[in-house]
C-alpha positions as CSV (number, residue, x, y, z in Angstrom):
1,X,-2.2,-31.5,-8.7
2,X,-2.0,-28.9,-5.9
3,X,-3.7,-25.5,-7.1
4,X,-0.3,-23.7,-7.5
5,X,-2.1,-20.3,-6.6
6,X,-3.8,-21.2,-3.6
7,X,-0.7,-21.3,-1.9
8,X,1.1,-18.7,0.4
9,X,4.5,-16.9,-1.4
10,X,6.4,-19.1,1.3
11,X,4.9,-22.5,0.5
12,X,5.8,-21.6,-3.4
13,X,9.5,-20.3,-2.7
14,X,10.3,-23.7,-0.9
15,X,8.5,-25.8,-3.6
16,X,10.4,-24.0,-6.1
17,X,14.0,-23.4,-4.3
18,X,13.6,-27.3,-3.6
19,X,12.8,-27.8,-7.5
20,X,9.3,-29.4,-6.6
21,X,7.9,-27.0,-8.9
22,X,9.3,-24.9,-11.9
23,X,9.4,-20.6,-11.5
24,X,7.7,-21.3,-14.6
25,X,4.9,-22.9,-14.0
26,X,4.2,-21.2,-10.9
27,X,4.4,-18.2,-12.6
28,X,2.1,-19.7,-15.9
29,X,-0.4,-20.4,-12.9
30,X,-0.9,-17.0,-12.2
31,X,-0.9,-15.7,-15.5
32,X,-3.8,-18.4,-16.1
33,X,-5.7,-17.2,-13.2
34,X,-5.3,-13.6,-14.7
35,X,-6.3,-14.1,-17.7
36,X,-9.4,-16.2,-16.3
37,X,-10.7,-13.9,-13.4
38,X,-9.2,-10.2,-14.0
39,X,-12.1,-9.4,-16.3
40,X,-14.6,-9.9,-13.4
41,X,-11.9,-7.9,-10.8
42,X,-9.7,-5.3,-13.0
43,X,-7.0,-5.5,-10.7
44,X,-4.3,-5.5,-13.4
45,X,-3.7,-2.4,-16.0
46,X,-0.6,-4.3,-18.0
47,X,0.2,-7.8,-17.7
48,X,3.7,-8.8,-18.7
49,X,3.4,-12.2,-19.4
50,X,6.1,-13.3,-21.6
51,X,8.4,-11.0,-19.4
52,X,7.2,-12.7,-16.3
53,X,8.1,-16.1,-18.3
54,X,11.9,-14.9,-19.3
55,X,12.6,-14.0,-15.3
56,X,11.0,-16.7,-14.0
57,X,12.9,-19.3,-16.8
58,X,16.2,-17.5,-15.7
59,X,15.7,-18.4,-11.7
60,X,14.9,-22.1,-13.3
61,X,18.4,-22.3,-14.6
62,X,19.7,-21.1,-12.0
63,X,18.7,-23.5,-9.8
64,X,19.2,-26.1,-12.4
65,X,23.1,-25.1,-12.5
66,X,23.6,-25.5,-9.0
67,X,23.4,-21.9,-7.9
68,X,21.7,-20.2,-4.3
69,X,18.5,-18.6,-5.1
70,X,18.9,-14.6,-5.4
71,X,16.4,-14.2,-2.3
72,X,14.3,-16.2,-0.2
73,X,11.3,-14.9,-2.9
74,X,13.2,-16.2,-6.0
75,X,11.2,-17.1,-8.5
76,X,7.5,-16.3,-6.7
77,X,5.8,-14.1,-9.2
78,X,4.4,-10.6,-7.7
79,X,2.0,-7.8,-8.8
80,X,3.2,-4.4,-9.2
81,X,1.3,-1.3,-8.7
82,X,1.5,0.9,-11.5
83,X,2.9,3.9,-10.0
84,X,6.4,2.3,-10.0
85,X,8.5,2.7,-13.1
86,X,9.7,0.3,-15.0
87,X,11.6,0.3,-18.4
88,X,9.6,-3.0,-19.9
89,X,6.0,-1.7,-19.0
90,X,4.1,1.2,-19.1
91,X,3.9,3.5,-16.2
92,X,0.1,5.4,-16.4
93,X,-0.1,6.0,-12.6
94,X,-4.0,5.0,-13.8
95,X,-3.6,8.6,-15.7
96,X,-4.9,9.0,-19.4
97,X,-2.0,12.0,-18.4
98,X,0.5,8.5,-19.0
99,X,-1.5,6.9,-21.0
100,X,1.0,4.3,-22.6
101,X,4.2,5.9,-21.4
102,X,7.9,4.0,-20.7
103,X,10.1,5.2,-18.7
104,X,13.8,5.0,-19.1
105,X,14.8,3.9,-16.1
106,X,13.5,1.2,-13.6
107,X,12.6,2.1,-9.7
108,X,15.0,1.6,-7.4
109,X,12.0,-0.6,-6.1
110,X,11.7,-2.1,-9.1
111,X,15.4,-3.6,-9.2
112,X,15.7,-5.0,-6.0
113,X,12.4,-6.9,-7.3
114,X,14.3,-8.2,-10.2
115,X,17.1,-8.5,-8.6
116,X,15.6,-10.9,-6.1
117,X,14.6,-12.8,-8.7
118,X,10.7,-12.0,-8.5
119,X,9.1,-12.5,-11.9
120,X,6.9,-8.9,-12.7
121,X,3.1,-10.0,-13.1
122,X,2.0,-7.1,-14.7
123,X,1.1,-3.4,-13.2
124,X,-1.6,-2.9,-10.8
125,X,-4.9,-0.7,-11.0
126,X,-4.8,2.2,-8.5
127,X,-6.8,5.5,-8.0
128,X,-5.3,8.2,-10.6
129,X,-2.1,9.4,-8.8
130,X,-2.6,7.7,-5.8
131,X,-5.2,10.1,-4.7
132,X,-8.4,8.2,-3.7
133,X,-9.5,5.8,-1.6
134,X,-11.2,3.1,-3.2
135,X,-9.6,2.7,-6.7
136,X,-12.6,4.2,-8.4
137,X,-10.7,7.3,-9.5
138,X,-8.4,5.3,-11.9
139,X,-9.3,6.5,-15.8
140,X,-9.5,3.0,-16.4
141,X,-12.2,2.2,-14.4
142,X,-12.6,0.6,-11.1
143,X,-11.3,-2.4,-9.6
144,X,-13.9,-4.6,-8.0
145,X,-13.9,-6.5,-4.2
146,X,-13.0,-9.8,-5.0
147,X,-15.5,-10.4,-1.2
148,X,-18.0,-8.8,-3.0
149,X,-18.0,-7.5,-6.3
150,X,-20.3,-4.7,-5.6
151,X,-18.3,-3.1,-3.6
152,X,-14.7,-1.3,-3.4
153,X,-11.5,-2.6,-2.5
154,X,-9.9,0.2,-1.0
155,X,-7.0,2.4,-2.4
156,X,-5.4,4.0,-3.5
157,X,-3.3,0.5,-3.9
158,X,-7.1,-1.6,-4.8
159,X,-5.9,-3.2,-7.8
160,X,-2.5,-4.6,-5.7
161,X,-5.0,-5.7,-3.0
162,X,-7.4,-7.4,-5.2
163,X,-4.8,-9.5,-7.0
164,X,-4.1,-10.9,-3.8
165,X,-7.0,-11.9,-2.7
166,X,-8.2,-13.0,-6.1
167,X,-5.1,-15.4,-6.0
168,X,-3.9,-13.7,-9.2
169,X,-0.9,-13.0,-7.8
170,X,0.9,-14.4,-4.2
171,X,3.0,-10.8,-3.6
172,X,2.4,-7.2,-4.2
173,X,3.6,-3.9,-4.1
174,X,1.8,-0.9,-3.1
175,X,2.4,2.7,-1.8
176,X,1.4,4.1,1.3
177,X,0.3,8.1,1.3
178,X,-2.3,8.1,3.8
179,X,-3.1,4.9,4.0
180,X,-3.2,3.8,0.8
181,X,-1.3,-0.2,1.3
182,X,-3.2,-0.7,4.7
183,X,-7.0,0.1,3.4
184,X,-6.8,-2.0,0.8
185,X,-5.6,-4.9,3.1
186,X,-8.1,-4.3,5.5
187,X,-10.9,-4.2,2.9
188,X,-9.4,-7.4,1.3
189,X,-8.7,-9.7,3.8
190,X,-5.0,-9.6,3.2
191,X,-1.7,-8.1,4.8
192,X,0.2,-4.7,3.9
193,X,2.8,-2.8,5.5
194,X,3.7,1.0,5.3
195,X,7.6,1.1,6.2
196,X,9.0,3.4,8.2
197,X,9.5,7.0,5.9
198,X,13.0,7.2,4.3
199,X,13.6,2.7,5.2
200,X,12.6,1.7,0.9
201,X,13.7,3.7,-1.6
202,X,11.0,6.4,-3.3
203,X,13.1,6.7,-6.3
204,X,11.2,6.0,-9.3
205,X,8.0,6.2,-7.4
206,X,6.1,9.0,-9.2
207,X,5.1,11.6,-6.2
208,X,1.8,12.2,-4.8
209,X,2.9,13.5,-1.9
210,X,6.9,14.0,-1.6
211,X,7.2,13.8,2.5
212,X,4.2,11.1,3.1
213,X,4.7,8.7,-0.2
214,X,6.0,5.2,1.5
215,X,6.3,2.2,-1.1
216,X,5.1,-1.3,0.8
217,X,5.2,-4.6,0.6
218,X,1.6,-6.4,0.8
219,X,0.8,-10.7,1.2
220,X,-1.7,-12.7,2.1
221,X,0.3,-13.6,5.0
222,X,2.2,-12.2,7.7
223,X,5.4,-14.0,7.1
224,X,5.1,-13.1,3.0
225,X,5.3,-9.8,3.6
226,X,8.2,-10.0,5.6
227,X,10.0,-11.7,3.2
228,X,9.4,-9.1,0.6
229,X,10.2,-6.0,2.9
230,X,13.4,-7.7,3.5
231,X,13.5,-7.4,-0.4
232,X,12.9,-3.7,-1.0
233,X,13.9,-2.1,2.4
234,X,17.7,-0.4,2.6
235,X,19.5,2.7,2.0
236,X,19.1,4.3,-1.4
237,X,21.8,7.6,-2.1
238,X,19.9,8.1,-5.1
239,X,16.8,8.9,-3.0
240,X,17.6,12.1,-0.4
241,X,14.7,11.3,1.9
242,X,16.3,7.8,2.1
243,X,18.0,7.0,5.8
244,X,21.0,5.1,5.9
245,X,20.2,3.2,9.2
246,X,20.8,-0.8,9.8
247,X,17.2,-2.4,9.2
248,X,15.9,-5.2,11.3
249,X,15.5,-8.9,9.4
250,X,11.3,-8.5,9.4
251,X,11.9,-12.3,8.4
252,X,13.0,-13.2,11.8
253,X,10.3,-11.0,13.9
254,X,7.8,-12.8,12.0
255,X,9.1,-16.1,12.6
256,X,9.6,-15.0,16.5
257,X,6.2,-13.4,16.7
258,X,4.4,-16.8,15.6
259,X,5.1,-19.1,18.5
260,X,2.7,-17.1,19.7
261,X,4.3,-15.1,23.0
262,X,3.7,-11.7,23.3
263,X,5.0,-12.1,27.1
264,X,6.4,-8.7,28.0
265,X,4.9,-6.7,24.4
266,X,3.5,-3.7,25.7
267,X,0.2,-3.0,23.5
268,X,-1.8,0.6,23.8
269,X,-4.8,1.1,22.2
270,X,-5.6,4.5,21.0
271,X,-8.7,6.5,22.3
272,X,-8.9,8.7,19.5
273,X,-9.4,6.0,17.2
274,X,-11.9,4.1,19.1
275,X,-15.3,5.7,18.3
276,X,-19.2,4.5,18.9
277,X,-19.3,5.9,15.3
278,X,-17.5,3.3,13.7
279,X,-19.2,0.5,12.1
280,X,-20.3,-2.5,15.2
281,X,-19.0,-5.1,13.2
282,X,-15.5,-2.9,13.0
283,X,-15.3,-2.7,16.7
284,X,-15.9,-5.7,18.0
285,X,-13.9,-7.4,15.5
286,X,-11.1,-5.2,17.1
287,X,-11.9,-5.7,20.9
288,X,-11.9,-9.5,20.2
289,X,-8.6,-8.9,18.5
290,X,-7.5,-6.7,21.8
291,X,-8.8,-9.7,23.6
292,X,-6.6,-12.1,21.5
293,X,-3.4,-9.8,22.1
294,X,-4.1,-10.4,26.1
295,X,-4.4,-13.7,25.8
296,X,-1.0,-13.9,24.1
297,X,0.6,-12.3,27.5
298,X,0.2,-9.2,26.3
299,X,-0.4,-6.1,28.4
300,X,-2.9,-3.8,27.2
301,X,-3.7,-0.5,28.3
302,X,-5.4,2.5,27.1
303,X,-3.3,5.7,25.2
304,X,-4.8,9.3,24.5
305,X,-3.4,10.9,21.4
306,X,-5.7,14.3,21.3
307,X,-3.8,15.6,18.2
308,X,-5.2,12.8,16.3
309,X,-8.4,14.3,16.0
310,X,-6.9,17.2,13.5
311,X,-4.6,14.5,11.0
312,X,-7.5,14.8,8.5
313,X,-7.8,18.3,8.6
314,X,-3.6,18.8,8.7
315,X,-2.9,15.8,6.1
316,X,-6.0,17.6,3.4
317,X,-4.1,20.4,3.6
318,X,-0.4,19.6,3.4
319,X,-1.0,16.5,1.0
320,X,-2.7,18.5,-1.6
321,X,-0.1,21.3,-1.3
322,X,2.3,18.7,-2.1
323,X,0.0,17.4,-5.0
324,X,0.0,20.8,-6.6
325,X,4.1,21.2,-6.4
326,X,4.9,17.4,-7.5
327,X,2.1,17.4,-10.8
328,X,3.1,20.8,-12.1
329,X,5.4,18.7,-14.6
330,X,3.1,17.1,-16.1
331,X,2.1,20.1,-18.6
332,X,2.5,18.2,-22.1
333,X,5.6,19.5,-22.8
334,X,7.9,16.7,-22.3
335,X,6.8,13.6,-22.1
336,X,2.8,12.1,-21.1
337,X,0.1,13.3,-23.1
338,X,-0.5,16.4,-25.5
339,X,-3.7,17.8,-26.3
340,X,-4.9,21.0,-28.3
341,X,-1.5,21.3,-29.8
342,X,-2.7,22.3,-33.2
343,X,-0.7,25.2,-34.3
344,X,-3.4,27.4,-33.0
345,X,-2.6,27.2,-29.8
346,X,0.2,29.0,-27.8
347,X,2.2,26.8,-24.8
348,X,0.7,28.0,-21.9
349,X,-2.7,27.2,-24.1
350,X,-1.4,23.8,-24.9
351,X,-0.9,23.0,-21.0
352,X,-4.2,24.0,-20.3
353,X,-5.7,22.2,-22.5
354,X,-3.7,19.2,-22.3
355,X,-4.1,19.2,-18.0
356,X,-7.7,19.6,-18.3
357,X,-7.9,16.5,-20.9
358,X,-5.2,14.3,-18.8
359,X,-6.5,14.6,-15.1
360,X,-9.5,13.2,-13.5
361,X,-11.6,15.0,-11.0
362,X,-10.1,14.3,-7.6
363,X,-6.8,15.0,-9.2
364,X,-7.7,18.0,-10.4
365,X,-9.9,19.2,-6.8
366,X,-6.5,18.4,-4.7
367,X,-4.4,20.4,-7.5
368,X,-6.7,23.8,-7.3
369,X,-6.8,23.0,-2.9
370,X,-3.0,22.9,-2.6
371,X,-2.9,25.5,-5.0
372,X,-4.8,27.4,-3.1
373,X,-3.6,26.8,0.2
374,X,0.1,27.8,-1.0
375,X,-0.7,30.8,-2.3
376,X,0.1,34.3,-0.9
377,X,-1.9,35.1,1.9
378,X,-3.0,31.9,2.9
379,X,0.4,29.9,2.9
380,X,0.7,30.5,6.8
381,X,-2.9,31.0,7.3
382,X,-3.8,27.1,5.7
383,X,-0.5,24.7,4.8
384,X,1.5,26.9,7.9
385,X,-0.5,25.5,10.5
386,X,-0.9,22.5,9.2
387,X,2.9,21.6,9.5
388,X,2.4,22.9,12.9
389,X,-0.3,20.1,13.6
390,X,1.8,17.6,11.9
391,X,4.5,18.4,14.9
392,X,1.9,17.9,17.1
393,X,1.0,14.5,16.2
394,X,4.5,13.3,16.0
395,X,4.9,14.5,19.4
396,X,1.4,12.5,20.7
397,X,3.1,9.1,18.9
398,X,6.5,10.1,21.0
399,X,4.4,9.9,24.2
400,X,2.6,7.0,23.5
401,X,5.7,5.3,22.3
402,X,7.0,5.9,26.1
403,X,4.5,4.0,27.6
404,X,4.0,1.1,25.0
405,X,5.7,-1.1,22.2
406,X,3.0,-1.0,19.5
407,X,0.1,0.8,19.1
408,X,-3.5,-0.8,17.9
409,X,-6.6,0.7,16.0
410,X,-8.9,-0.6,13.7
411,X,-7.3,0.0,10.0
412,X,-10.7,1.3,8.9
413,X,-13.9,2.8,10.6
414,X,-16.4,0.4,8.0
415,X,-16.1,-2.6,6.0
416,X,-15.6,-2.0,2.0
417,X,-18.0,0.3,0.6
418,X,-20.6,-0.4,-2.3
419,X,-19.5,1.1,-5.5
420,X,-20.3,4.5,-6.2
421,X,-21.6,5.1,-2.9
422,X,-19.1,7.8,-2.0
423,X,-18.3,9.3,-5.2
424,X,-19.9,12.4,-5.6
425,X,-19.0,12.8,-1.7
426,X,-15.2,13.4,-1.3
427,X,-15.1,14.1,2.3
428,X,-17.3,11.1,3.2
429,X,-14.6,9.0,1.1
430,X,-11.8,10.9,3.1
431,X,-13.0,9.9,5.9
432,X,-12.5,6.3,5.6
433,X,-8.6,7.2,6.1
434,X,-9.1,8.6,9.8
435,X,-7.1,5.7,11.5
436,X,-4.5,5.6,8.7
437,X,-3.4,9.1,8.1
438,X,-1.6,9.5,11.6
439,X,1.0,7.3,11.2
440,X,2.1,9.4,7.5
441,X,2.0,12.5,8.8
442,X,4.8,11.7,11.9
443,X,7.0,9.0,9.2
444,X,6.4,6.3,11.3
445,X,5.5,2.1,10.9
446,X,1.9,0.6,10.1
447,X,0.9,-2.7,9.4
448,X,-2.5,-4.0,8.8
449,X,-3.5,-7.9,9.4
450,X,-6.8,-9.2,9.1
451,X,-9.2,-9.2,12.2
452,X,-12.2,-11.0,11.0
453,X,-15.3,-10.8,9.4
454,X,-18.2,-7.8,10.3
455,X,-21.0,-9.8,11.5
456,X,-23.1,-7.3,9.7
457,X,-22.2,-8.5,5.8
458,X,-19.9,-10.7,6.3
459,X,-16.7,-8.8,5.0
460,X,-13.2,-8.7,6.0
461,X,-11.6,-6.5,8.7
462,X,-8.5,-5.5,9.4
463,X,-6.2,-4.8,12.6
464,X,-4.0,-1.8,12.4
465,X,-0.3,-2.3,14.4
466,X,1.5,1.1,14.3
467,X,5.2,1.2,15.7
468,X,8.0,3.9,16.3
469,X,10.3,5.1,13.3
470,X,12.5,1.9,12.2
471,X,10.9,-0.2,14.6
472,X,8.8,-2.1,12.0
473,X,9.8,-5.2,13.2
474,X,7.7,-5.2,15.8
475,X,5.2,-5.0,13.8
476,X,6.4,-8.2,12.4
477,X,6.0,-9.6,15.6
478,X,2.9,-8.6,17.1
479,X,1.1,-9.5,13.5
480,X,2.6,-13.0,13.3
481,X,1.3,-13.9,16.9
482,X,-1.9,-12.5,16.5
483,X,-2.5,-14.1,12.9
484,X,-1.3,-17.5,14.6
485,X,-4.0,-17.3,17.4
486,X,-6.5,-16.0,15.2
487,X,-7.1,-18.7,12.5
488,X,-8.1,-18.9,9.0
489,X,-10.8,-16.3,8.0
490,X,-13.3,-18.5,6.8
């Protein structure tokens, strides 16, 4: 019998919409494969399986009675990552601050998932409020490389990423701060997406950063990940940074982009994120990809963005800010953890207590920078300027963008890290988000596609494809084509 969890979300959502296969077994597969790999991996936090088994049942009967399939994903099982509410799971955002905490309402993420008929796996592992970059942050401990078990596999979204390429799960979710869906991909061998800014709903998505958070959709393939944006993407009223604006069918870029034509596409590769510093292995896994755009009729030429230079300076500056506004609720009072409160202890004492107890250490450090950078004095001095950078950038993408279609970078400057290599060193772990963080800071489209393997160990890759505000099917197209020509990985 075919290895139900070998195959692509696609191959499953035919099998099962053309009752070759049950939802339920499909989804029992993966919840097999959980329980026999994630102790090796720790991808998941929570696994829902008997909730998985209800949804799954229901798109059965469905089917069984005759009726359409709610999506074109109906019925394929999907990982979630746990910063996305949900009323039958807990939300812990990887925080001992959430340890064990249901919400009372679902994301609006969350819903279109069930909605669509896609049976919830379980909650993802993740760095502890999205703030990290390779998933070794979480207060649960760290997710492992399914490549190489040694080593990282990205983040914040690591645990999303790893169930992918672990085959414990054919779809995820992630969320995309600074780079935080397209690391992971690039470090896993698999696909992610950050949408556009204000194109899938934030609500219910606990906030890192209010004006860079993106939810994603990520997939082992291009054309899976298309089908799930076209899941999640669309206007939201109850989400005010959400833009009511027609989206694209991803589903039918994808399907254009893999004939294989890019005759006409316009492709500019970035100077500023094209350095002799990068890893060898990084860059000429992305020239031969360069190569493989050309070949594909597309033209290439060369685009200076000089602004790009500062986003790591700007986005460490306006991201913690944002950090210190967003987790000054989670004080103990209301809901979350509690610590010192003894009857000794007055409220503010109790906060205190309870915030040094309930964050981790990178939490805390981006808390007590954006604290600082707000404060009187210093607002215009530090988080001023930055906005006045972040302009800046936007304003490099809206010159590039009237030259070219699609932009191209690597997605990372080095293959994944070993574990613990870069913990006690925050800025040399920010610094694997330098090609990432521009596309945040101006709100536009990002995709990541694997690119290869670095001839120095051997480990995945990726190809960053960045696009203008609601333009993310081109994306669509430019990774199909390119994922066509390119071949398996290995």
């Amino acid at each position: 019998m075919t290895d139900l969890t070998a195959l692509d979300a696609s191959e499953l959502a035919g099998r099962i919409h053309a009752r070759e296969v049950s939802a339920v077994e499909v989804t029992q597969a993966h919840l097999d494969r959980i329980d026999q790999v994630d102790g090796e991996y720790h991808a998941f936090l929570h696994v829902s399986g008997a909730n998985a088994l209800v949804a799954a049942k229901e798109v059965d009967d469905a089917l069984s009675a005759g009726e359409s399939p709610a999506s074109a994903l109906a019925g394929v099982p999907l990982a979630l990552k746990d910063v996305f509410t949900t009323t039958d799971m807990p939300t812990t955002c990887a925080s001992k601050m959430l340890e064990g905490w249901i919400s009372p309402y679902d994301a609006a993420v969350t819903s279109k998932l069930r909605s669509a008929g896609i049976p919830l796996l379980g909650k993802t592992n993740m760095d502890e409020f999205a703030m990290g970059s390779s998933t070794e942050n979480s207060a649960y401990g760290p997710t492992k490389n399914p490549w190489d078990t040694t080593r990282i596999p990205g983040g914040s979204g690591g645990g999303s990423a790893a169930a992918l390429a672990s085959r414990q799960a054919p779809l995820a979710i992630g969320t995309d701060t600074g780079g935080s869906i397209r690391q992971p991909a690039a470090l896993t061998g698999t696909v992610g997406t950050k949408p556009t800014y204000g194109s899938v709903s934030r609500y219910g998505l606990i906030a890192c950063a209010s004006s860079l958070d993106q939810g994603g959709p990520c997939g082992r393939t291009v054309l899976d990940t298309a089908l799930l944006h076209d899941v999640i993407a669309g206007h939201d009223p109850r989400d005010s940074t959400s833009v009511d604006v027609e989206v694209a069918s991803m589903v039918a870029a994808a399907r254009a982009g893999a004939n294989g034509d890019l005759t006409g596409v316009r492709v500019g590769i970035v100077k500023e994120l094209h350095s002799d510093s990068y890893q060898p292995g990084v860059i000429s896994s992305f020239d031969a990809a360069v190569a493989t755009l050309t070949s594909l009729g597309a033209e290439v030429v060369e685009v200076s963005c000089p602004n790009f230079v500062h986003a790591l300076a700007a986005y460490y500056l306006i991201l913690p800010s944002e950090v210190s506004s967003n987790l000054a609720r989670f004080d103990g009072m209301r809901y979350g953890a509690r610590a010192g409160d003894d009857g000794t202890h007055s409220a503010d004492q109790v906060m205190a207590i309870t915030r040094a107890k309930g964050f981790g250490a990178e939490v805390k450090r981006r808390i007590m920078i954006g604290t600082y950078a707000l404060s009187a004095g210093y607002y215009d001095e530090y988080y001023g300027q930055a906005l006045k950078v972040r302009t800046l950038i936007a304003r490099d993408f809206d010159r590039a963008y009237e030259q070219v279609d699609v932009l191209v970078s690597p997605t990372t400057p080095t293959t994944a890290f070993p574990l613990g290599d870069k913990v006690d060193d925050p800025i040399a772990m920010y610094l694997n988000d330098l090609c990432t963080l521009p596309t945040n800071l101006a709100g536009h489209c990002a995709m990541s596609v694997p690119s290869g393997l670095a001839s120095e160990d051997a480990l995945p890759v990726g190809l960053q494809i960045m696009a203008p505000a609601f333009a993310d099917d081109r994306l669509y197209r430019v990774g199909a084509a390119y994922e066509s020509a390119r071949g398996p990985l290995r």
